[in-house]
N, C-alpha and C positions, 0 to 999 in steps of 0.2 A: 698511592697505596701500593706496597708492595707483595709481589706476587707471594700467598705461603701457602700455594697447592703444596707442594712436595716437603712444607714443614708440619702441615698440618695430617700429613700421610699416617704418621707418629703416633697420632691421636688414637689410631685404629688399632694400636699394634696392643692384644691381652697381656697382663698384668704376669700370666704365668704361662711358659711356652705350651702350646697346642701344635702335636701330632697329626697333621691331616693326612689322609690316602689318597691314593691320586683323583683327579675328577674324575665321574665316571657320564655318559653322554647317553643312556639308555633315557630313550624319550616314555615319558610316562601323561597319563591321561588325566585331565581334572577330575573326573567319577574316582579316579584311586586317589589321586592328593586327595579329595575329600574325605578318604576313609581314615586317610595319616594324621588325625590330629587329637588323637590322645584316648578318644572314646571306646575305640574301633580295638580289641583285644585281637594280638597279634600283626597287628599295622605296628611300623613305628610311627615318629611323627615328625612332620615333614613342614616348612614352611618353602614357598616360592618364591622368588626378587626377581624382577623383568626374566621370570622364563627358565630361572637355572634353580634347582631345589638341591636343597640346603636340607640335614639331618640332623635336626635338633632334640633328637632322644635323649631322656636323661636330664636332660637341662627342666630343671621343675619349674621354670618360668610358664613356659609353655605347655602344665597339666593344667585338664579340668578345676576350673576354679581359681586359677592361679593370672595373675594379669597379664602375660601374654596370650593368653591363650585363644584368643582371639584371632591369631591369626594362625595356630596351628590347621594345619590341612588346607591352606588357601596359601593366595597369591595375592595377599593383602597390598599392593604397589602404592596404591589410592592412602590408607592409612599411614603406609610407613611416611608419605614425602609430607602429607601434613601434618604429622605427627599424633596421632589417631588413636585412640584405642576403641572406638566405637563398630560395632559389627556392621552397621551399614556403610561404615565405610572401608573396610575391607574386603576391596576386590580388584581386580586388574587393571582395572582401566585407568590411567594415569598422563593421558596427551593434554587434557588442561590445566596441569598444576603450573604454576605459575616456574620460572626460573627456578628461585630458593627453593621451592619444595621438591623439584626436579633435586635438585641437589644435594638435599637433605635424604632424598630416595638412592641417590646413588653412593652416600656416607653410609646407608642402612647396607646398601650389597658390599662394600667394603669391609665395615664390620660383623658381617655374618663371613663372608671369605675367609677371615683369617681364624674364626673360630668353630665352623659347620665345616662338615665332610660335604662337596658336592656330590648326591646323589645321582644325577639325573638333570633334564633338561624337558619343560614343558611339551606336548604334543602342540603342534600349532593348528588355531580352529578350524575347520573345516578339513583339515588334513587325515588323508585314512591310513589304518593300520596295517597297510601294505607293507 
């Protein structure tokens, strides 16, 4: 079988060009992602992929009521690799998915890349606000 990582790269790429800003690396805390996801007036809304948040405002996928929205203000990992829209399965934790769904999780950070502003980058647990 032949290799088609770098044909299937393509796959990723939106239909109509997107303007991203540069990433930006302010580490931000799970208690505020939870506020970022659509509810919360004056929060944007914010999804996470292994750690790095993503600014999905605007995009009505992700309002109240709407079928993303499940993972707006979380760090749905768990969800995105087996493809999930179920709320118990939106959460971080993602070391037992199998290969394919590992894979399937890392297609989800590719295509949130090329069309989310990186806002931010997860606080890591136990880590303080120093």
């Amino acid at each position: 079988m032949a290799d088609t990582s770098e044909q299937s790269t393509g796959r990723f790429e939106p239909k109509a060009p997107v303007h991203l800003a540069p990433p930006k690396d302010e580490i931000m805390t799970r208690e505020y992602l939870s506020k970022c996801d659509g509810e919360h007036e004056g929060y944007p809304v914010y999804v996470a992929i292994k750690g790095t948040v993503f600014d999905v405002s605007g995009k009505e996928t992700y309002a109240p009521g709407k079928q993303y929205h499940v993972f707006a203000g979380k760090e749905p990992n768990r969800a995105l690799g087996m493809s999930s829209l179920k709320v118990e399965d939106a959460k971080p934790e993602y070391d037992d998915l199998d290969d394919s769904q590992k894979k399937v999780l890392e297609d989800w950070y590719t295509f949130f890349s090329k069309r989310y502003n990186v806002v931010g980058k997860l606080q890591q647990e136990g880590a303080s606000n120093l």
